[in-house]
C-alpha positions in Angstrom: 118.4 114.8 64.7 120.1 112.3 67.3 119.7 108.7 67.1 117.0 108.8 70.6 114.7 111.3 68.4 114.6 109.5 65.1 113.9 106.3 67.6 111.2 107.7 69.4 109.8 109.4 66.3 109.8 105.8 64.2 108.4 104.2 67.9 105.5 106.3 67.4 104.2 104.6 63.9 104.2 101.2 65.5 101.4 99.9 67.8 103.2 96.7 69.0 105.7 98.4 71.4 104.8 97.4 74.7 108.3 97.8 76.7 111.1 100.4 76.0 114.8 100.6 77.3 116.6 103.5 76.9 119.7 105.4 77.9 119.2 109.3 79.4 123.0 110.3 79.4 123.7 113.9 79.3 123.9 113.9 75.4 120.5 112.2 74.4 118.5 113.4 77.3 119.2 117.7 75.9 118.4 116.8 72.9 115.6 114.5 73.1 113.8 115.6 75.8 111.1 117.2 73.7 110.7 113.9 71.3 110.9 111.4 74.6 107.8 113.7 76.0 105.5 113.4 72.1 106.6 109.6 73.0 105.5 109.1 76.2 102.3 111.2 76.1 100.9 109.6 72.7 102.4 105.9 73.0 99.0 103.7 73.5 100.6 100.5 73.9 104.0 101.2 75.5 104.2 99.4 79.1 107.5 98.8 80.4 110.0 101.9 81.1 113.3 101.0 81.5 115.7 103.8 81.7 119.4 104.0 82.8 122.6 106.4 82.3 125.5 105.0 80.7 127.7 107.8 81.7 128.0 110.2 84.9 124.8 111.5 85.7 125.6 112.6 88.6 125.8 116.0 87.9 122.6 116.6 85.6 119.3 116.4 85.5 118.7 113.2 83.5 115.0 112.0 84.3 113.4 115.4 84.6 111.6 114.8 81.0 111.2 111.5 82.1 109.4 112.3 84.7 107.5 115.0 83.7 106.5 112.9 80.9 105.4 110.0 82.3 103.3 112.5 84.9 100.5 112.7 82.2 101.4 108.9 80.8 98.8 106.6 81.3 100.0 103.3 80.0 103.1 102.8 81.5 102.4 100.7 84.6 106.6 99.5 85.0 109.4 102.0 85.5 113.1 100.7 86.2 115.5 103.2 87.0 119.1 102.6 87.0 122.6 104.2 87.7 121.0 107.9 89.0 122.2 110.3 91.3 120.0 110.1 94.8 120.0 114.1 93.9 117.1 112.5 91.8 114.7 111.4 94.4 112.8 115.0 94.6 111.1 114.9 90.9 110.8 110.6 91.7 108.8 111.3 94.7 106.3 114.3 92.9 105.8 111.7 89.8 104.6 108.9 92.0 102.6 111.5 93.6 100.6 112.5 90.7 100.7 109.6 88.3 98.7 106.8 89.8 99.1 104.4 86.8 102.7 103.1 87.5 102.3 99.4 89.1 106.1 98.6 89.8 108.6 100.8 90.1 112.5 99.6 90.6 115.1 102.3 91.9 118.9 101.6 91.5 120.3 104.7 92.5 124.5 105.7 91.8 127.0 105.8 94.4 126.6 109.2 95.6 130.5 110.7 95.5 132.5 111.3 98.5 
């Protein structure tokens, strides 16, 4: 088990969490995705999202879970996203159309190459 599941799964036990930042680089996001969507769809108190790629994510699919997860999240009203490819924008646009919890959303999208 990776560091971002045994977080998430110890996240869970405590009711005082209110804002989370975390890091969806290639290596956490495949093998967390399925412990970051338990989080997200059975955190009660957790309102702040903050999420942002340390490495190149340019060339994956980092906030699918993300998004998917917060799709059926109803306490997260704040959702930062930093350092994404604009490739990202699609799954961004389908979340904001379905989950009408989110308050404020900030969108700091990559570079894209070339």
């Amino acid at each position: 088990m990776n560091a971002l599941n045994v977080g998430l799964t110890g996240l869970l036990a405590n009711s005082s969490v209110t804002s989370l930042k975390m890091d969806t680089s290639y290596q956490y996001y495949h093998d967390g995705s399925k412990v970051l969507n338990d989080f997200l769809a059975n955190t009660v108190t957790l309102a702040e999202l903050h999420v942002y790629c340390s490495s190149d994510c340019s060339s994956d699919r980092s906030l699918d879970s993300v998004f998917e997860a917060l799709a059926t999240n109803r306490t997260v009203k704040r959702l930062t996203l930093r350092k994404f490819s604009v490739k990202d924008m699609k799954p961004f646009r389908q979340l904001l159309d379905v989950n009408k919890i989110l308050e404020d959303v900030s969108f700091y999208a990559s570079p894209t190459p070339g």
